[in-house]
N, C-alpha and C positions, 0 to 999 in steps of 0.2 A: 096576437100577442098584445095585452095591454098595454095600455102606456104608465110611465113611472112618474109619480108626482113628485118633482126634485124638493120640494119644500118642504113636503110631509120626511122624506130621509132625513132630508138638514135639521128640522124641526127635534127628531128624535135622535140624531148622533149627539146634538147642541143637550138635548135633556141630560145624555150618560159621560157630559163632558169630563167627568172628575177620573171616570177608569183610563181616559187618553192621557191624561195628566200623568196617573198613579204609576200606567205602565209606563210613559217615557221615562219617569224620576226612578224606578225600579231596572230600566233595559240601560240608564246612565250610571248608575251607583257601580251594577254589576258591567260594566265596560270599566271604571274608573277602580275598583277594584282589582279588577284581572290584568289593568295595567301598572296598579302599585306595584301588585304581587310577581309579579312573570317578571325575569328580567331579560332585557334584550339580547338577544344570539347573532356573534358577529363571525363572517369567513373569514378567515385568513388565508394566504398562499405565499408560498416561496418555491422558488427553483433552484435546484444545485445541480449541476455536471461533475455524476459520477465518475471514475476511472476510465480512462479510454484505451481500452482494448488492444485498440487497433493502431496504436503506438510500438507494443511489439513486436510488428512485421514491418516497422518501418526502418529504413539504412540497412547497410554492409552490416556483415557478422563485426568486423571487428569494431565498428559503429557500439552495436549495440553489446559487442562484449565490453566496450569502454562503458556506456551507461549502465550496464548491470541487468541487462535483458537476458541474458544466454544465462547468467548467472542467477542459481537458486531461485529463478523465476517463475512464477504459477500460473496458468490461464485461466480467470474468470470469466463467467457469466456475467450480463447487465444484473438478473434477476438474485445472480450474489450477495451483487456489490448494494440491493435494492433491501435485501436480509441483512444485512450490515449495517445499513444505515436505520432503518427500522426495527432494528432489535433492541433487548429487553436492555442488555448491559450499557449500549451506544445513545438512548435513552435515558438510563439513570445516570451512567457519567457526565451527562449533557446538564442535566437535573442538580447536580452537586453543589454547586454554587452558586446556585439562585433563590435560596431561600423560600425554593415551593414547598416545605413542609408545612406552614403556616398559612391559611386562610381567612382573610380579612372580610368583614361584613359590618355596615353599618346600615341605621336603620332612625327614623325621627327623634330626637331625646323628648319629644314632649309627648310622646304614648306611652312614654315606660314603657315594661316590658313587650305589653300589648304590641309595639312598634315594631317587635321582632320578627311577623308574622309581616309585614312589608321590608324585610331585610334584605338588602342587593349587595353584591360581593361587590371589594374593592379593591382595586391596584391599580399603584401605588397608593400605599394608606398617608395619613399625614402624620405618620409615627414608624414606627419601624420598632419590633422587638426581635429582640436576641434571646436566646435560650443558653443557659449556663450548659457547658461540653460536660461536667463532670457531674451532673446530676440526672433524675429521671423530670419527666414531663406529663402530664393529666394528656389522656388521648381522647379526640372524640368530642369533649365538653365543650359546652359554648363558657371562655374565659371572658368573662363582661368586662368591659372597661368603658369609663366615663369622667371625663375629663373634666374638671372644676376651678375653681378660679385658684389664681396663687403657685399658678405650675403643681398644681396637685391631680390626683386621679384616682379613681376610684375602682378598684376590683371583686368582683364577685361570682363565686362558683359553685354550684350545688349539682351534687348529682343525685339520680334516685335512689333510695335504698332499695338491696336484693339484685340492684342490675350492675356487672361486673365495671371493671372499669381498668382501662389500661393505662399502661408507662412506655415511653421511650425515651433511648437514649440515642442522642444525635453524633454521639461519635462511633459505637457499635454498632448503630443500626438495629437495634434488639428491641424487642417489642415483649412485654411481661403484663402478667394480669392480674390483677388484685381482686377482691370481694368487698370491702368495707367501702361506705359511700364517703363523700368530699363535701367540705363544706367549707367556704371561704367567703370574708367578709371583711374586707379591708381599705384604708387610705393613706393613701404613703405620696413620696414627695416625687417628680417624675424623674429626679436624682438618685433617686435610690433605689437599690435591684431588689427584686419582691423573691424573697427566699423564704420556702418551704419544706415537705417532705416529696409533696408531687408537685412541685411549680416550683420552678428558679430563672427568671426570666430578667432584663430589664426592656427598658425604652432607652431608644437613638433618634435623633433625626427629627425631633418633636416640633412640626410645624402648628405655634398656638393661634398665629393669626390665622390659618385653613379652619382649624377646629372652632375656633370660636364663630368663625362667618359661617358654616355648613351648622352649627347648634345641631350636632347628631351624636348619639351613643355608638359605641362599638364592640363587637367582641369578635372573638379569635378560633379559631379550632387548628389544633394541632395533629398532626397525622404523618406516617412512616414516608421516608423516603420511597422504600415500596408503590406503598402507595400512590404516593405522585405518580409516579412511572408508570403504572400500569393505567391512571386512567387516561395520563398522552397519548398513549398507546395507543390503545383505545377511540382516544378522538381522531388519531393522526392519518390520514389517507393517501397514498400517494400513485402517482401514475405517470408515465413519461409523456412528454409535449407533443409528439409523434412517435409513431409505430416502430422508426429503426434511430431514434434518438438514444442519447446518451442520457438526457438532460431530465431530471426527474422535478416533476410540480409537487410538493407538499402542501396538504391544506388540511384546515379543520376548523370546526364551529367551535366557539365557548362563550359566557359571558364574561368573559374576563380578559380584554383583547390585550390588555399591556402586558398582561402575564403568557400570552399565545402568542405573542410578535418575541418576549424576551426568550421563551423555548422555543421558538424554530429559529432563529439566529444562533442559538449555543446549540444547538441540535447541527448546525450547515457547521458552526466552527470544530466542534468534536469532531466531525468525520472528517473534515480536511485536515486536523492538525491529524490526525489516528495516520490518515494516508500519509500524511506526512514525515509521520514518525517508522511507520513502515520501509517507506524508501530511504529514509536516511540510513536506518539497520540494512537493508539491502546494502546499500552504495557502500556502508563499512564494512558489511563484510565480503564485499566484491575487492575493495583495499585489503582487506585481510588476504585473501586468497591469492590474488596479486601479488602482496608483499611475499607469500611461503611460497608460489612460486618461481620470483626472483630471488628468493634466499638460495630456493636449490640449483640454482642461474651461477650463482654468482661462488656458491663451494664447488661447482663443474667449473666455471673457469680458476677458480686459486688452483684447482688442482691440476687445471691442464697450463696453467701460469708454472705450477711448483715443476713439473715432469718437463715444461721446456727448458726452464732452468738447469734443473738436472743436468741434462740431454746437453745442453751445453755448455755447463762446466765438463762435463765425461767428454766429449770428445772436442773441446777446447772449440768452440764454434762462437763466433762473433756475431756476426751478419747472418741470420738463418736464410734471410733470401738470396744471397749472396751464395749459402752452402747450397741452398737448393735450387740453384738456377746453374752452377757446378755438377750438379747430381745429374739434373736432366738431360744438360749436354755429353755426359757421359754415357749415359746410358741411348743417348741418340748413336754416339759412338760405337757403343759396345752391340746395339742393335744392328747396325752397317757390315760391322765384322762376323758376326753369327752370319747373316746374309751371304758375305763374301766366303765365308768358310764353307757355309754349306751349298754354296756353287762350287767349289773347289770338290768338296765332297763327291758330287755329283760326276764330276768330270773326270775322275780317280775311277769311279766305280763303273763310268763308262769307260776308259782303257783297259781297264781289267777284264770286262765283257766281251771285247772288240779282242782284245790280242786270245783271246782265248776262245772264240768262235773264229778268228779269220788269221790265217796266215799272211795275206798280204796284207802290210799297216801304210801301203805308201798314200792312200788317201784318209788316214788318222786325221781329224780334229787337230790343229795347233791348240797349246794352251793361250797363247795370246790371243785368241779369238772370243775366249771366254773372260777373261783381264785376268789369266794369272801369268805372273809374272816370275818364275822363277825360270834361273838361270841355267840347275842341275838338272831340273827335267826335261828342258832346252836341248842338254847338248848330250843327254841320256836317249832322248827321240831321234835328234839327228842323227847320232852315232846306230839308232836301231835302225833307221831308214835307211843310211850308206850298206848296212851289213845286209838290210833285206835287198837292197840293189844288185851287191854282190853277191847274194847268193843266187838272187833272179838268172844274172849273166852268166854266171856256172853251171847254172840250171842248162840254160840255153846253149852252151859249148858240147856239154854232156849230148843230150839230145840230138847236135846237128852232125856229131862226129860218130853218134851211132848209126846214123841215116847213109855216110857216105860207105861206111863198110857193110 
């Protein structure tokens, strides 16, 4: 292997010194470019705990028929309640009153337009516009604005001619298209509202001290509610913190984190006020159902109130406990005597068997033996036992006087 003569390399890198130069100031330009140009992408996350389930197997039936569990209640899914919270509508009402239609972007005022092409979105702007409810809006167009001395500002809007150009209206939601191109060129006071055919806009909120320190242009892009919606959507990912959790992480990238922290905050408060608003119709109409069925509570008792009334004005009755603590000793009564009767019965039915199978009654059952107690059939039996006696002893004279002859 030869050896290398470190002098003769130095010698000839040190001769082509100017290409080491050319490419660091060409590998820094394009670094220092691609960092104008890119803007930063930030994560955001937030957690919410969805509905929990497993609240309605909790308490007694009547527990949970007092909360409104038994009543008109539904069993969801985690992956539901997960459809719920990430859907189209639960998103755009989240969207409503944040003023995502509008898109803010500033960029160096001293590149002119050129500067546009290093333009980074902003939020919060150091102005704030409003869109008139009752007009339409230029879609899509970048609306220049540029801020001048004397509370004044500057606007300007051109679009190409042959390429269509849309309108919205921010209280319909209606989205229309036009063909003719736009051209606007104007300077108005930051007091007063810039009214057009397709722009009816003002300024609010005009921080002049931010604007004048930052010395930057700005412009605007207007676009559908819609729209908004769909591209959160879009960003939005979400996933529970563990496996048999409730609790769900939302996250997503954008360059625009004051605008991604203010949508996932009205994103977590729509779906809690929504559940909230749920339960509240639940619980009213668990009172509703409640109240109809103590309505029909309470016309059972007027009527069984009216029927006692009746009952004792008709048979003159004061004290019903009174009458019926009367009733029952009666019939304790009347229950004793059925009893006693029908021992009586019994003991009828057997003299009547006995004298009619046997001639001799002189070991007949007394009635006293059984507790009855009367005195005819007393001296009815005696009188039939003396006459069986004597006929016994007649029997026996008969007999003994036939034997001696």
């Amino acid at each position: 292997m030869e050896n290398i003569d470190i002098k003769i390399v130095f010698r000839r890198l040190l001769r082509n010194w100017y290409w080491f130069v050319l490419s660091a100031i060409v590998c820094l330009g394009v670094g220092m470019y691609y960092l104008a140009t890119t803007s930063s992408e930030y994560a955001l996350t937030s957690t919410i705990q969805l509905k929990d389930q497993g609240l309605a197997d909790k308490g007694s039936p009547q527990e949970k028929f007092l909360n409104g569990f038994e009543l008109l209640s539904t069993t969801t899914q985690l992956e539901d309640e997960i459809g719920v919270l990430t859907s189209y509508s639960t998103i755009k009402q989240s969207l409503e009153n944040l003023n995502h239609e509008i898109d803010y972007y500033q960029y160096p005022k001293i590149l002119g337009e050129t500067g546009k092409k290093f333009a980074k979105p902003l939020y919060p702007a150091p102005f704030k516009v409003l869109l008139d409810t009752a007009g339409w809006h230029l879609m899509y167009a970048d609306i220049n604005i540029t801020f001048l001395e004397g509370q004044m500002y500057h606007v300007k809007i051109e679009t190409k001619e042959g390429q269509p150009v849309y309108y919205y209206n921010t209280v319909s939601k209606k989205v229309v298209q036009k063909d003719y191109a736009v051209v606007l060129d104007t300077i108005l006071s930051v007091k007063n509202p810039l009214k057009t055919p397709y722009l009816q806009m003002r300024l609010t909120e005009v921080d002049q001290n931010a604007i004048q320190a930052n010395n930057k242009s700005y412009f605007i892009k207007i676009k559908s509610l819609d729209d908004a919606t769909q591209k959160w959507r879009k960003l939005l990912v979400n996933e529970p913190i563990t496996e048999k959790s409730n609790i769900i992480r939302l996250s997503l990238k954008t360059d625009v984190p004051n605008k991604g922290i203010e949508f996932l905050n009205s994103l977590n408060d729509v779906y809690i006020q929504n559940d909230l608003r749920k339960k509240n119709l639940l619980g009213q109409k668990t009172i509703e159902f409640i109240d109809f069925q103590l309505q029909g509570v309470s016309d059972s008792l007027r009527k069984a109130e009216a029927d006692r009334q009746g009952f004792r004005n008709k048979d003159q009755i004061i004290d019903i406990g009174s009458a019926s603590q009367n009733l029952v000793q009666q019939q304790n009564m009347l229950d004793d005597k059925q009893a006693q009767l029908n021992v009586q019965n019994k003991y009828y039915q057997y003299i009547a068997d006995y004298m009619a199978k046997n001639e001799d009654i002189s070991d007949i059952v007394a009635p006293s033996s059984v507790g009855i107690q009367d005195p005819l059939l007393n001296n009815l039996l005696l009188e039939l036992t003396t006459l069986n006696a004597e006929k016994i002893s007649k029997d026996y004279n008969c007999r003994r006087s036939y034997n001696h002859y």
